[in-house]
C-alpha positions as CSV (number, residue, x, y, z in Angstrom):
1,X,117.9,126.9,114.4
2,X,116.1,126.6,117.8
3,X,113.0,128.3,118.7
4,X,113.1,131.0,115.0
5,X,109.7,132.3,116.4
6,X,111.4,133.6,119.7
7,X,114.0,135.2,118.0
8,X,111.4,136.7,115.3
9,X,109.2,137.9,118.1
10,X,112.3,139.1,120.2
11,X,113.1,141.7,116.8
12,X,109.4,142.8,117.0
13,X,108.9,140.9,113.4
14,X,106.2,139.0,113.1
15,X,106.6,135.5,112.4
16,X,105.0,133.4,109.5
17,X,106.2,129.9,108.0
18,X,109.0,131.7,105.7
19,X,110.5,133.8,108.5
20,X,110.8,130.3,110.3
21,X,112.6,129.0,107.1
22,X,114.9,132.0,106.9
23,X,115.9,132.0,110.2
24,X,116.6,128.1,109.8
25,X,118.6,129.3,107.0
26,X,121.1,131.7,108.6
27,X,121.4,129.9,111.6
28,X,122.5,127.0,109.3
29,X,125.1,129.1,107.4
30,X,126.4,130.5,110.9
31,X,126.9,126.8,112.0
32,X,128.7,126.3,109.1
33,X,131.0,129.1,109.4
34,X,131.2,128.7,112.9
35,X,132.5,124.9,112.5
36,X,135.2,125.6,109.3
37,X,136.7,128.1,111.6
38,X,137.2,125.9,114.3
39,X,138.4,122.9,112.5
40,X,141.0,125.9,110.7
41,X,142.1,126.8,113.8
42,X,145.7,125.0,113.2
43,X,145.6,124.8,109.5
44,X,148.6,126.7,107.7
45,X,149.2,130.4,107.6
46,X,147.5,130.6,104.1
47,X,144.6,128.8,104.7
48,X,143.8,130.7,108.0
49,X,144.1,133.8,106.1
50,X,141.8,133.5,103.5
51,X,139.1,132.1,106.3
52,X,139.7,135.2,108.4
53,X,139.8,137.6,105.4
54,X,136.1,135.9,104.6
55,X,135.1,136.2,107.7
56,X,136.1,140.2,107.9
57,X,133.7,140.5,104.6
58,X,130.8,138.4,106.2
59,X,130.4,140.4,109.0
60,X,131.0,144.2,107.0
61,X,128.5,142.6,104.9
62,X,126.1,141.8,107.6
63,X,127.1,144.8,110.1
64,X,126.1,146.7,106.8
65,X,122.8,144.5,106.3
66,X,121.9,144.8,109.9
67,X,122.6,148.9,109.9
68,X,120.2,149.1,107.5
69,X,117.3,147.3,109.5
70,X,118.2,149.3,112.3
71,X,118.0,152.9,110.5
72,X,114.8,151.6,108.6
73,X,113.0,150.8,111.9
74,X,111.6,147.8,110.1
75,X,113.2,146.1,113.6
76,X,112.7,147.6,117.1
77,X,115.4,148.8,119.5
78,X,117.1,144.9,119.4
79,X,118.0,145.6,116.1
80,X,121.0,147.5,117.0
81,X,122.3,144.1,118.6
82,X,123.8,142.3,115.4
83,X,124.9,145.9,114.0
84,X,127.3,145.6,117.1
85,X,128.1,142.1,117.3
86,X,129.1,141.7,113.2
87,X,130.7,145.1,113.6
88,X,132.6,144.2,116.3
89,X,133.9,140.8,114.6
90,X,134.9,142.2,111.6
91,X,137.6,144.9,113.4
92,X,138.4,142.2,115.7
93,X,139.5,140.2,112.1
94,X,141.0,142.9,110.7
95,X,143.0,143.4,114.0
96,X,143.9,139.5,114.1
97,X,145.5,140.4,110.6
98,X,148.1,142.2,112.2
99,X,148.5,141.0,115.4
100,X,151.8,139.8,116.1
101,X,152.0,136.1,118.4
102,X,154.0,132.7,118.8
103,X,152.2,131.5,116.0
104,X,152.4,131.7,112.0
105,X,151.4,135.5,110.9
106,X,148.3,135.5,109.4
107,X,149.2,139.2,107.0
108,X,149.9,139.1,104.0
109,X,153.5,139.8,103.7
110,X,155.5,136.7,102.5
111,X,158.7,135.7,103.9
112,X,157.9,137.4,107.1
């Protein structure tokens, strides 16, 4: 949301009124995301796991998405940043699934 035409420029993109928008865009949606998981954070078992098993598609999705502009070379060599970053959260999910701790289990097994 804050300074789009750095960001563009940092990517090697060139900026125009509808990257601006874009950029607006996303960092809208990642606000959004950002804020339900942390207002979730003590919600039940049930309601954590379908945020977290959301979140593991949103960032396969956009670790995919952002692979793509990598290989492409529409981006320069920051490009590979956000393949990292969305790859990393989405094992990190996928590990929270089965991570045991003192709180409710997030899996999917009931009665457990």
């Amino acid at each position: 949301m804050l300074l789009p035409g750095f960001w563009i420029n940092l990517y090697g993109a060139h900026v125009d009124p509808q990257a601006v928008v874009l950029m607006r865009l996303a960092g809208s949606l990642f606000g959004g995301i950002g804020l339900i998981s942390w207002l979730a954070r003590n919600a039940e078992r049930e309601t954590r796991r379908a945020i977290v098993l959301g979140l593991i598609v949103s960032n396969s999705l956009a670790a995919a998405a952002a692979l793509s502009g990598a290989i492409s070379g529409v981006y320069n060599q920051f490009a590979w940043g956000p393949v990292m970053t969305f790859g990393f959260f989405a094992i990190a999910f996928v590990q929270s699934i089965f991570k045991k701790s003192g709180r409710a289990p997030i899996h999917g097994a009931r009665g457990v």
